[in-house]
N, C-alpha and C positions, 0 to 999 in steps of 0.2 A: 481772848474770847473763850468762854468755859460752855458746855452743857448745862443748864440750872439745875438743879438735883429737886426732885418735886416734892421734899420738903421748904423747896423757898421759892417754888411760884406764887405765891398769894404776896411775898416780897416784891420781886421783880414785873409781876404782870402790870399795876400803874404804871412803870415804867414804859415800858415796853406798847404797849396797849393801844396808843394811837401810831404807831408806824403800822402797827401790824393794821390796823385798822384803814389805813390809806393802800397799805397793800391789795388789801381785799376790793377795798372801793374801785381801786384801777379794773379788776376784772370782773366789774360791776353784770358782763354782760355775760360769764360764766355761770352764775346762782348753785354754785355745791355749795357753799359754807359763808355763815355770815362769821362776826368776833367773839359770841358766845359760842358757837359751833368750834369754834377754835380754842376757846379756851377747855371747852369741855372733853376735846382731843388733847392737850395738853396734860390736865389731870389723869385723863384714863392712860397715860404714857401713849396715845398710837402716835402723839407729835412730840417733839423732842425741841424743845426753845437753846438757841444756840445767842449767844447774851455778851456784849461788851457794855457796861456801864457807861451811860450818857453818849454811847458812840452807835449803835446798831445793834440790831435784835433780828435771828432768822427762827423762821420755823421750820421743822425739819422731820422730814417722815422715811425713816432707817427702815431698808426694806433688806430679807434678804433671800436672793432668786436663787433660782440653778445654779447659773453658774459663777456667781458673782454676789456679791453687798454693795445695796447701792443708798445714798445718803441725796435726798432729795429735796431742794430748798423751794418749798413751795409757796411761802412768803415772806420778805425780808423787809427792812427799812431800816432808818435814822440819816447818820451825817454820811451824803454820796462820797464824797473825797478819801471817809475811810476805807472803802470799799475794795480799794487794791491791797492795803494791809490786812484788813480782816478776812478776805479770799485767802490770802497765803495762809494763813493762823486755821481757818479751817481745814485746807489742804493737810498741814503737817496734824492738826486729830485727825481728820480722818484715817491717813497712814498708822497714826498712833491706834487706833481701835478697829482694824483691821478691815475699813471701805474698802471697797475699791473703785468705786466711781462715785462721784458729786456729782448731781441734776441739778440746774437751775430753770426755775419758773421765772425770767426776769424780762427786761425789757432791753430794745436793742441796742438800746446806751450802753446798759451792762457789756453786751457783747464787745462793744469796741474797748470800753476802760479796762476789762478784762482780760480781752484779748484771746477769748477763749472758740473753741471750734465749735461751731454751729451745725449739730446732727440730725435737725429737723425746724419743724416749723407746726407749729398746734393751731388745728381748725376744728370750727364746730359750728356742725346747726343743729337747731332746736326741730326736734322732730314731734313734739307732745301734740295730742289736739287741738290743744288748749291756746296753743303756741308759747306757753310759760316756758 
């Protein structure tokens, strides 16, 4: 799994394009970002496409705080079964470019294939007038 260098997202985006696009659909009831909204973050570099060919595609929004760099997968997709090799493969870039914590926006399957520690739980209501 590499970072795509954004000279070859307009390569890899058909790729890529319909997981990312079921990602988003899952959190249909969020409304921040549709798959142009996503691509248009990817170009502008504020999202970082994290990429195995034919296997899984994340996106990824490299933040860095106070006291910490944090690497936040805020939507993923392709074949679930990779998903334990491709977590490790992340892991070791991250270490490699000097994160220090991976966020995942995922689902609670993730957590158990995973096996990873659960430090919250995201809630939201829609406060607008409108109720949009």
């Amino acid at each position: 799994m590499h970072l795509v260098p954004q000279n070859q997202l307009a390569n890899v985006w058909p790729q890529v394009a319909p997981w990312i696009a079921e990602a988003i659909n899952r959190r249909e009831g969020w409304g921040d970002e549709n798959l142009l909204d996503v691509l248009i973050a990817l170009a502008r570099n504020t999202y970082g496409l994290w990429h195995e060919p034919g296997e899984f595609a994340a996106v990824v929004q490299l933040t860095q705080m106070p006291r910490q760099s944090v690497a936040t997968i805020v939507y993923a997709g392709g074949k679930i079964d990779s998903l334990p090799r491709l977590w490790q493969e992340s892991t070791r870039w991250a270490r490699q470019n000097g994160i220090d914590v991976i966020r995942l926006f995922g689902r609670a399957g993730w957590e158990r294939l995973l096996n990873l520690e659960r430090v919250g739980v995201i809630l939201q209501a829609r406060v607008s007038d409108d109720g949009r």
